[in-house]
C-alpha positions as a Markdown table, in Angstrom:
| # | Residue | x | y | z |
|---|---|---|---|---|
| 1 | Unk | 120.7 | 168.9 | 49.2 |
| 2 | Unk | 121.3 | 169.9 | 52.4 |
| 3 | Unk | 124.2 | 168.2 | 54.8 |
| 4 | Unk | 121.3 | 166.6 | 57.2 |
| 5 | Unk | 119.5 | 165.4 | 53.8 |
| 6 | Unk | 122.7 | 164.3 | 52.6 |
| 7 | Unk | 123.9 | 162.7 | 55.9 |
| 8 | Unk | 120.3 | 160.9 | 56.2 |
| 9 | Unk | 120.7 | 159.5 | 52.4 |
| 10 | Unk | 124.2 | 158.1 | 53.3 |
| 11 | Unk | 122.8 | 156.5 | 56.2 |
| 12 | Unk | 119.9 | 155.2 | 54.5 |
| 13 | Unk | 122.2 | 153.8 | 51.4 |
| 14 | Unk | 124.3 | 151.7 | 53.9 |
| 15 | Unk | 121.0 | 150.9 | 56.6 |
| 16 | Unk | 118.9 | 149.1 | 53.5 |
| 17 | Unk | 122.3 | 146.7 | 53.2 |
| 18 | Unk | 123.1 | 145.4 | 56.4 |
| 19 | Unk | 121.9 | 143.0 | 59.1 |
| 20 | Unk | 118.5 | 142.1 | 60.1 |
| 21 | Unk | 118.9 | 143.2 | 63.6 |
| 22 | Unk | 118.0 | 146.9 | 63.4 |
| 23 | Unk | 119.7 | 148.2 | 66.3 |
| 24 | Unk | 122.7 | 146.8 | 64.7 |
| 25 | Unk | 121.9 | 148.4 | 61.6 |
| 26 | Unk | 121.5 | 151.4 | 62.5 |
| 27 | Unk | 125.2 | 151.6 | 64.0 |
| 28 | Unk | 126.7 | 150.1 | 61.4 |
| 29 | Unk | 125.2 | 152.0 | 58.7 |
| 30 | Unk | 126.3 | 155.3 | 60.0 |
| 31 | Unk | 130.1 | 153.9 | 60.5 |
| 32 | Unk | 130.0 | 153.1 | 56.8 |
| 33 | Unk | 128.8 | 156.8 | 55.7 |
| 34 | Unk | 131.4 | 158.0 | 58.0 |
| 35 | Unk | 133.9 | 155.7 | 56.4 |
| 36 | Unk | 132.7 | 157.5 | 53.1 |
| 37 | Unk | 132.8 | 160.8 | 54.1 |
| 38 | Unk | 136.4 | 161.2 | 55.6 |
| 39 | Unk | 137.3 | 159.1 | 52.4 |
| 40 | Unk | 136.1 | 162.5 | 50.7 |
| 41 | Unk | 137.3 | 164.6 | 53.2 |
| 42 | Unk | 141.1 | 162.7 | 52.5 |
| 43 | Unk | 140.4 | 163.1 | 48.7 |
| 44 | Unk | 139.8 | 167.0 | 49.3 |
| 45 | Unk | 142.9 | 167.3 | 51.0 |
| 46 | Unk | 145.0 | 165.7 | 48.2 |
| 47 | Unk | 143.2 | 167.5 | 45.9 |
| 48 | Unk | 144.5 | 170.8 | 46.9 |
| 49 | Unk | 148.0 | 170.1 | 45.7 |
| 50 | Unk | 146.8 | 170.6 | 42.1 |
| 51 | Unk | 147.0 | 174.2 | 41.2 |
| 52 | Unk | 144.0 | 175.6 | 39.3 |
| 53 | Unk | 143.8 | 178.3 | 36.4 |
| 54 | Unk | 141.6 | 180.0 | 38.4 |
| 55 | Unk | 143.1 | 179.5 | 42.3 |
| 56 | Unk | 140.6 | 182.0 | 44.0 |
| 57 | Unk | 137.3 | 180.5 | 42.4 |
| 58 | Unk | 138.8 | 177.0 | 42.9 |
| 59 | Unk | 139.7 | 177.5 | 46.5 |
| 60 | Unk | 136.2 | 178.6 | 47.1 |
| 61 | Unk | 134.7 | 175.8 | 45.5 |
| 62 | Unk | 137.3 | 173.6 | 47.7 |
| 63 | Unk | 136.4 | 174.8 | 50.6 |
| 64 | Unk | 132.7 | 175.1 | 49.8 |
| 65 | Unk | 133.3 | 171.1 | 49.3 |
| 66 | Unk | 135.0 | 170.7 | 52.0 |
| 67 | Unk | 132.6 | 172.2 | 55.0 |
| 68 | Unk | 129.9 | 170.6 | 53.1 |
| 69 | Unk | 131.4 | 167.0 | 53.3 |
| 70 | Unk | 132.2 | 168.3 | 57.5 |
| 71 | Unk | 128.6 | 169.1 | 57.9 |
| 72 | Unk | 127.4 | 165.8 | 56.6 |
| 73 | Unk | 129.6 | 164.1 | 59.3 |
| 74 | Unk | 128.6 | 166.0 | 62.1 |
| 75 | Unk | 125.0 | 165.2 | 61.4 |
| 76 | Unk | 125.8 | 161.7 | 60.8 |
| 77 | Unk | 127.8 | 161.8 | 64.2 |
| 78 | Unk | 124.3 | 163.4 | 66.0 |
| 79 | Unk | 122.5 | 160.3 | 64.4 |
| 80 | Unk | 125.2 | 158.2 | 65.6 |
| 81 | Unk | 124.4 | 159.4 | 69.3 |
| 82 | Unk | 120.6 | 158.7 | 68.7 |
| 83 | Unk | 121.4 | 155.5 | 68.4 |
């Protein structure tokens, strides 16, 4: 999935939830996938302590994780300004 189809499913997951008043909605859907994604982002982070049997292929896959979960928030922060 890509980080605008992931984004958009966040939002989507949180939208179907709230308020009746869409404009509402809309806003504070994408706040709660934010919310969600720098709780990953903060989980990442931790997770790097640990140290792997495999540090190179795990650092990749961190990282990997990581710009994923930073491209998901930027597109939710470009939904968040077509609000």
């Amino acid at each position: 999935m890509t980080a605008k189809d992931k984004a958009i499913d966040l939002y989507h997951k949180y939208y179907t939830t709230l308020l009746p008043n869409v404009r509402m909605r809309k806003g504070i859907a994408i706040q709660h996938a934010l919310i969600a994604v720098d709780e990953l982002l903060g989980h990442e982070a931790k997770h790097t302590s640990l140290k792997p049997l495999n540090h190179e292929a795990e650092f990749n896959l961190e990282k990997w994780a990581k710009d994923y979960w930073l491209q998901v928030k930027q597109e939710l922060l470009n939904l968040q300004n077509n609000v």
